[in-house]
N, C-alpha and C positions, 0 to 999 in steps of 0.2 A: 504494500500500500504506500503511494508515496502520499507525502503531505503538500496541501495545498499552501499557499502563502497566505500568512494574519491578517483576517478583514479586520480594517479600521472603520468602526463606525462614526461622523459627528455629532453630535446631537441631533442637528436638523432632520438626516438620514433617520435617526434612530429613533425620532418623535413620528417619524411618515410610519416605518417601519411599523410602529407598534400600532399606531392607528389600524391598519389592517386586519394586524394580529385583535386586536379588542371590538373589532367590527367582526371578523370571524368565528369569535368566542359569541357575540350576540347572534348574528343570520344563522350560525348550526347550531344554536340552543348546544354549547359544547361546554365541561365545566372548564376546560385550560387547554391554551395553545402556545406552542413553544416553538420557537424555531433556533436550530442549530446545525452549526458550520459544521463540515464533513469531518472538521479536525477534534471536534468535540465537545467544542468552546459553544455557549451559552451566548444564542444573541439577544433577543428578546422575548418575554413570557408576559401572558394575560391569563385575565379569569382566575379562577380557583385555588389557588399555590400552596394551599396551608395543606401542611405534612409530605410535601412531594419534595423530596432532595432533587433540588435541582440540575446540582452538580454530576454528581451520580447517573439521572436522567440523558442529559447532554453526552454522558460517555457511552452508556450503552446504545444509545439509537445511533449514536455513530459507528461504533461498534458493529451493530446489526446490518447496518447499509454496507460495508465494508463484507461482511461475511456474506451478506447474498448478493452483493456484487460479483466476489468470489464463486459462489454455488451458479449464476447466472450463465458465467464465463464456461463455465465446465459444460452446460449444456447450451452451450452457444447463442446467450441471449447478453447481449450488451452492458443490461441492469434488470432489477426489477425495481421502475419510479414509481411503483404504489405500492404497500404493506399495511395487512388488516389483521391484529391481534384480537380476540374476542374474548372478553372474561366474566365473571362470574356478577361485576356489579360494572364496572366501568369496562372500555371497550378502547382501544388505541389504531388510529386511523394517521400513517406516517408516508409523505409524500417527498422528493425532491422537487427543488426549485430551485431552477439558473444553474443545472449541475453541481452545484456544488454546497447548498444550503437543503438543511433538512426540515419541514414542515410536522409538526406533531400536535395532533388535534386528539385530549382524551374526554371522551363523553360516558354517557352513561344514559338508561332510560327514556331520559325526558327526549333525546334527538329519535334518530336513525340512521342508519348506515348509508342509506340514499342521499339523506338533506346536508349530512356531513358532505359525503363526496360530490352533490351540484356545487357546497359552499365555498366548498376549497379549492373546486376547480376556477372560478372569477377569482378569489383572494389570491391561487396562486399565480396567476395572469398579473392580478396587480404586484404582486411582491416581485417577479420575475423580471418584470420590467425596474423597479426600483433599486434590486440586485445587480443588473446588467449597468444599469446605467453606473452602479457603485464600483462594480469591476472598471470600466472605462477610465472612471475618475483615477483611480488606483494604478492602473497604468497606464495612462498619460501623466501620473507624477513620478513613478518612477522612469520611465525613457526621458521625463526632464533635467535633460542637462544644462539650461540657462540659469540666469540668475535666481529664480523662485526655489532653486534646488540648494536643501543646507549644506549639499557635500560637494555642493559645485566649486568650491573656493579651495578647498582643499587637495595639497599635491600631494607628491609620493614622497617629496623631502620633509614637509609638514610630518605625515607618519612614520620617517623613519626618524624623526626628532623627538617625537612622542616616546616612541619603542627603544632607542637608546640609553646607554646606561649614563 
């Protein structure tokens, strides 16, 4: 598995972002939605959070995208982008978006398996779009090498002035 490069979120990004996720949590009657980077890392969560180790959360469903990514490849399917867990009171409905961001919607009773998946299919349309455009940003700062750039200034003599004794 290789790893992806550290999304930086700004605020702004990350205030659009959660709107979706909290507009989501409302239109699928769902109690908590989560979305997390393929690395494992926690990007933002709505609705219901008490008792859910969030942390914990963020590694296994990336974890699990990883392993049936893996199981996918063996029987020569690319990925599998939708995963449906069904339990006992709550129910976990786990989607990619923009390849590389993991959607996790966990409900329970009061939804359906349907209303979940109309809902996530538009939310993920919107997030996908807001992701894509966040990768962009991401790299057009890093291929900048003008002056907006903090490392632009900096030469090879500078570091080895640094590193010497």
């Amino acid at each position: 598995m290789s790893l992806t490069p550290q999304l930086v979120l700004f605020e702004e990004d990350h205030t659009k972002i959660l709107a979706v996720s909290k507009r989501l949590v409302s239109d699928a009657n769902a109690k908590a939605v989560f979305l997390v980077d393929k690395n494992g890392q926690m990007v933002a969560e709505a609705g219901e959070l008490v008792g859910i180790d969030t942390t914990s959360l963020a590694s296994l469903v990336a974890g699990n995208i990883a392993a049936t990514g893996g199981l996918a490849k063996i029987i020569g399917e690319n990925e599998f982008p939708v995963h449906f867990h069904q339990g006992e009171r709550d129910n976990v409905h786990i989607t990619l978006v923009a390849q590389r961001i993991i959607l996790v919607v966990v409900f329970d009773d009061r939804s359906s398996l349907g209303l979940v998946r109309l809902r996530v299919k538009k939310a993920g349309q919107k997030l996908a779009e807001l992701f894509e455009d966040l990768f962009k940003k991401a790299e057009a700062e890093l291929s900048d090498e003008g002056p907006g750039s903090p490392f632009a200034e900096i030469t090879d003599d500078d570091i080895d002035n640094l590193f010497s004794d």
